[in-house]
C-alpha positions in Angstrom: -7.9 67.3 -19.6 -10.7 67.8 -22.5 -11.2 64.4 -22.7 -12.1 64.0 -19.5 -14.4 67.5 -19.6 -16.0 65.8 -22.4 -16.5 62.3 -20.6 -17.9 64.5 -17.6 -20.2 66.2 -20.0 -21.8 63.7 -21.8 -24.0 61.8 -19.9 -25.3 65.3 -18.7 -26.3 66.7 -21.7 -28.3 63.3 -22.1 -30.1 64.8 -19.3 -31.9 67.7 -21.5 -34.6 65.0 -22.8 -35.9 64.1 -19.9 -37.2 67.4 -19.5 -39.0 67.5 -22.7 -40.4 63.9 -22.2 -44.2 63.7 -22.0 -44.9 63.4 -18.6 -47.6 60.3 -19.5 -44.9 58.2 -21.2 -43.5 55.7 -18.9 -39.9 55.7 -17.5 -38.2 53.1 -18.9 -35.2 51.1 -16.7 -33.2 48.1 -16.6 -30.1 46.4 -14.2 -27.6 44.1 -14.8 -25.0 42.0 -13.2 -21.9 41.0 -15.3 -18.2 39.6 -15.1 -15.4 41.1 -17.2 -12.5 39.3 -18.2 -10.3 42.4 -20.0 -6.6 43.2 -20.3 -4.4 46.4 -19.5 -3.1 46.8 -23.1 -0.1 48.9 -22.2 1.4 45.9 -20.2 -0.8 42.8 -21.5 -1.7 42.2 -17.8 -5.2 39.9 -17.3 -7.9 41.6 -15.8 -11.3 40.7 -14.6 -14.2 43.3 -13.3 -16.9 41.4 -11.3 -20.0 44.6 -10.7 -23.6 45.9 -11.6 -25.8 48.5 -12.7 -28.4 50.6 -14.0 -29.7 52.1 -16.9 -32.7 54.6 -17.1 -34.3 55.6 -20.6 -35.4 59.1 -20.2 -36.0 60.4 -24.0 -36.6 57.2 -26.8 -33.1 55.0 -27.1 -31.2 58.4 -24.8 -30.4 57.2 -21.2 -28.5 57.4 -18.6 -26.3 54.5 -16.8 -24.4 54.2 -13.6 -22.7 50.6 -12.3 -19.8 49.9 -10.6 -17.5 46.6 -9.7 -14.0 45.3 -8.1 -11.3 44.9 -10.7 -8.9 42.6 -10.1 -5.5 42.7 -12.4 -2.4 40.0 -12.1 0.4 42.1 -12.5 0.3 43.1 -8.5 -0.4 39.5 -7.4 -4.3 39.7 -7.5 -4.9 43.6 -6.4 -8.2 44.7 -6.4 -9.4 48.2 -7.0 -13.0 49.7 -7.3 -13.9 51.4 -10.8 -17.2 53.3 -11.3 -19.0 54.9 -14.0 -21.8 57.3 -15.0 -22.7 57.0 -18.6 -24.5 58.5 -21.3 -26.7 55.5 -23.3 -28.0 54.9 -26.6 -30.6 51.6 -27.3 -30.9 50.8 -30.8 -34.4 48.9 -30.2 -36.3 48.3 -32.8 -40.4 47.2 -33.1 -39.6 44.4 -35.5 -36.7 42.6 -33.4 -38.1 43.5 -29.6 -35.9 40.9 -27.9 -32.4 42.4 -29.3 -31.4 45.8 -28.2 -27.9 47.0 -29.4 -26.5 50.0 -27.6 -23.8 52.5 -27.0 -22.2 54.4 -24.5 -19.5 56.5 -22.9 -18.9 58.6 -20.3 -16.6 58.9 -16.7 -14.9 56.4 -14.9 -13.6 56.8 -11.9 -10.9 54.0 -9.9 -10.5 55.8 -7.0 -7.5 53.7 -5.5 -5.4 54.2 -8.6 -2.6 56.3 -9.2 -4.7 58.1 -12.1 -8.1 58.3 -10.7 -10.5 59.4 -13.2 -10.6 59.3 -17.3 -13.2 57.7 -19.4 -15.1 54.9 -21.1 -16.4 53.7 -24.5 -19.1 51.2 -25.2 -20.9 49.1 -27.2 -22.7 46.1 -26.9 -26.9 43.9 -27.0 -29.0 43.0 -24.2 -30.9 40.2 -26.0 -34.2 39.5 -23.7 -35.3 36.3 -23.5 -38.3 36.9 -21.1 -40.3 40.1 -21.2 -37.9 40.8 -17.7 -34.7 38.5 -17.9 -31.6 38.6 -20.4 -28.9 38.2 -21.5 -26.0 41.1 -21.2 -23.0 40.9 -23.8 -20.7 44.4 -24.2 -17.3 45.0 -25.1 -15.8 48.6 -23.0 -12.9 50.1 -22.9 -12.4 52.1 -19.5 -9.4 55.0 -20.6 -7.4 56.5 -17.5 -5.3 59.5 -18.6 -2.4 60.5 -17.4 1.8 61.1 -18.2 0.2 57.9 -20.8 -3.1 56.9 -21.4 -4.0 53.2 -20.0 -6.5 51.4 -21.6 -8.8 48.5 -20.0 -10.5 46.5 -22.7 -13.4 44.6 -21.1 -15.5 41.5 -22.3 -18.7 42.3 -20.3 -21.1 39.0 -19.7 -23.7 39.1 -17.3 -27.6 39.2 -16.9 -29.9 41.2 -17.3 -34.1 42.5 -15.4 -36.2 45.2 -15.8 
């Protein structure tokens, strides 16, 4: 139950900046569409997550992220299930590499079908731009649903990215 407290609370304390942020410095946002080829590691069943979303800078690298997407896993014949997040974001974006921006993040997920509705996720991944508003997306996630056990969802996110 903490863990998912925690995963509930850290995307909102990432919300404190935002209040502090000069109110001449520009808001800074991205989207992104991506697949997800993944695996349930408890059983070894193939996944694959097909979604988008959001991201919205509000303080430096601090954000905050929302997307969303129909994951499909084998072991029930192709089932499909909807699993959302909300997300607190760090970009590692640096003036001397302006293209490549590293990140983290975690926060909730939610699959509100499932048997264990909501838990958490864990991120990390770089959004390399190849035009000032077009890139490349590459992330690795792991959505964690708690419950009598803990089932993991490691992802392979690839997809694009605009701003």
């Amino acid at each position: 139950m903490r863990y998912l407290v925690l995963a509930c609370c850290l995307p909102a304390m990432l919300l404190i900046p935002a209040f502090a942020r000069d109110p001449s410095e520009k808001l800074r946002a991205n989207g992104y569409v991506f697949g997800a080829p993944g695996v349930r590691a408890d059983r070894g069943t193939a996944t694959i997550q097909i979604g988008g979303g959001g991201e919205a800078y509000v303080y430096k690298g601090l954000g905050l992220g929302v997307d969303g997407g129909v994951m499909m896993v084998t072991e029930c014949g192709g089932c499909r299930g909807t699993v959302l997040s909300l997300n607190g974001i760090y970009s590692f974006k640096s003036a001397s590499r302006p293209k490549i921006s590293p990140f983290i993040s975690g926060g909730a997920s939610l699959m509100p079908a499932s048997d264990v509705p909501g838990g958490m996720n864990l991120g990390a991944g770089v959004q390399y731009w190849f035009r000032e508003r077009m890139g490349l997306r590459v992330e690795f996630r792991d959505h964690i649903f708690m419950g009598y056990r803990n089932h993991h969802y490691y992802q392979a996110r690839i997809g694009f990215a605009f701003r």
